[in-house]
C-alpha positions in Angstrom: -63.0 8.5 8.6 -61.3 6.3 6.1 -58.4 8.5 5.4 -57.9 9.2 9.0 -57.6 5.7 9.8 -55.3 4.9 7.2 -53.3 8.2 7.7 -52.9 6.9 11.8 -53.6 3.5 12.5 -54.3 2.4 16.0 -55.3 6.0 17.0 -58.8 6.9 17.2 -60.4 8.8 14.1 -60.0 12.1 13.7 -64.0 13.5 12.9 -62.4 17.1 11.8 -62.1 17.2 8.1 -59.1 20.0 7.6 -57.2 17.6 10.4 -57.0 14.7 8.4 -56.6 16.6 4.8 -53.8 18.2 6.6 -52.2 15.1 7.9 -52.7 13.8 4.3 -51.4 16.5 2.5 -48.1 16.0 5.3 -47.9 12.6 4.9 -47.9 13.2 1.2 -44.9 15.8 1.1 -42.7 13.5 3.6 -43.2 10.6 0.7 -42.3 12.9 -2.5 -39.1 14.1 -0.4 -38.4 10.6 0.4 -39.0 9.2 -3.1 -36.6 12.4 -4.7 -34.0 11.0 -2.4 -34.2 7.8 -3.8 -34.3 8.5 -7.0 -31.1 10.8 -6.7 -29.8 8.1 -4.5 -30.3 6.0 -7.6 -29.2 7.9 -9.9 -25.8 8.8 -8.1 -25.2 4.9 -7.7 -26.2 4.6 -11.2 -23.0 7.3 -12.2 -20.9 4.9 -9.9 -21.5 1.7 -11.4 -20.9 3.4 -14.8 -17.6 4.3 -13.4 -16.7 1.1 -11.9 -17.3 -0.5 -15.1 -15.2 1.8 -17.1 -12.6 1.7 -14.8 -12.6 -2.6 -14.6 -12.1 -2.1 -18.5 -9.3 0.0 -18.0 -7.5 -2.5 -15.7 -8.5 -5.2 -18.0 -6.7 -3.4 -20.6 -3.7 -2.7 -18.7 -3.7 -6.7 -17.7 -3.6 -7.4 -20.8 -1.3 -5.3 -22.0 1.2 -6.3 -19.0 0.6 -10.1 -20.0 1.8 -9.4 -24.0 5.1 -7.4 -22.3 5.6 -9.9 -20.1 5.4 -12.8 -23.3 7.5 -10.3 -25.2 10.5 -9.9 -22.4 10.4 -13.9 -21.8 10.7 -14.1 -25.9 13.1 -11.4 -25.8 15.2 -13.7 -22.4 15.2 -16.9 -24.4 16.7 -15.5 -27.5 19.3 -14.2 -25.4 19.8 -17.5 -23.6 19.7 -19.4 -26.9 22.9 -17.6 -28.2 26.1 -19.0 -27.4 28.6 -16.8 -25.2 31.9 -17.0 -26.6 34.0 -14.6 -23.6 33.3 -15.5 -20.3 32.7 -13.0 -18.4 35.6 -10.2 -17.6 36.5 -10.6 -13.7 37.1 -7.4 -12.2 40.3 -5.2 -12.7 40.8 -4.7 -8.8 40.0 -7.6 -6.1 36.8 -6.5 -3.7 39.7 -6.4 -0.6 41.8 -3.7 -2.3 38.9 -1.7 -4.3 38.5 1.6 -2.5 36.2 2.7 0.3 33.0 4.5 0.0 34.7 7.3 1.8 38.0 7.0 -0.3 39.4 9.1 -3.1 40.3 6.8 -5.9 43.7 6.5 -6.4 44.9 6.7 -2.8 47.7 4.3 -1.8 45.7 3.5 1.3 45.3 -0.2 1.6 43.6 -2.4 3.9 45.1 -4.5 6.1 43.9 -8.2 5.3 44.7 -9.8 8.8 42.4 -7.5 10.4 39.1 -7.8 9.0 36.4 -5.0 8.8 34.1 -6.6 11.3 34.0 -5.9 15.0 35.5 -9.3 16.5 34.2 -8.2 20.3 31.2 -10.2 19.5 33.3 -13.2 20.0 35.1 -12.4 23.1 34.1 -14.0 26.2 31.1 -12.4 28.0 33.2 -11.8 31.2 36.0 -9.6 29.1 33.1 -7.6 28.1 31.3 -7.1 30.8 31.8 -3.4 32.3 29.8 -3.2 35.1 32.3 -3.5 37.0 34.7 -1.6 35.6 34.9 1.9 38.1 36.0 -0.6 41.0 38.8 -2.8 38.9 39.8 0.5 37.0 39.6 3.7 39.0 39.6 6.5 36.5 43.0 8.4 36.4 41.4 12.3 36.9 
């Protein structure tokens, strides 16, 4: 009676013995499966923290090992900063204006013109010359 009312509480007691050694026996399996899955459970996040851990000492490594390259190349800067130039350095052979085009074989005897620059100027027209709205009344096409 004991059992039973442990087993179900707020139910009323089951008198039949096999009924409540079968509940127990039930309730018993459902807890071992649900303790297994908490140990694996455990054990999984067990692996995981062992990973985490390996891998923070990893980055803590690499930080590390950033921070003394980083020292060395600032060293490595000042040193070059600290000796004196003596040629200034060489301007260019050929002015940007006359260098050659992407496009451009070198060595073509195409040149640019310089009094038309390499921008579009209609962005600086007035906004009624470029208007074309109206443009199939004031301009009937010629086909």
């Amino acid at each position: 009676m004991e059992l039973g009312s442990i087993l179900e509480p707020g139910r009323p007691p089951k008198t039949d013995k096999s009924a409540i050694l079968i509940d127990a026996v039930r309730m018993v399996t459902q807890l071992r499966g649900e303790a297994q899955k908490l140990k694996d459970s455990n054990t999984s996040l067990q692996e995981r923290i062992k990973e985490l851990k390996s891998e923070k000492n990893e980055l803590r490594d690499e930080k590390q090992r950033l921070k003394a390259e980083k020292e060395r190349l600032e060293q490595q800067l000042k040193a070059m900063n600290a000796q004196p130039s003596f040629m200034p350095p060489a301007p260019p052979a050929i002015p940007a204006a006359f260098a050659a085009a992407p496009g451009q074989a070198p060595g073509n005897k195409l040149v640019p013109l310089i009094g038309y620059p390499g921008v579009a100027m209609w962005q600086f027209m007035p906004p009624a010359a470029v208007d074309t709205s109206q443009d199939h009344v004031l301009r009937p096409p010629v086909a």
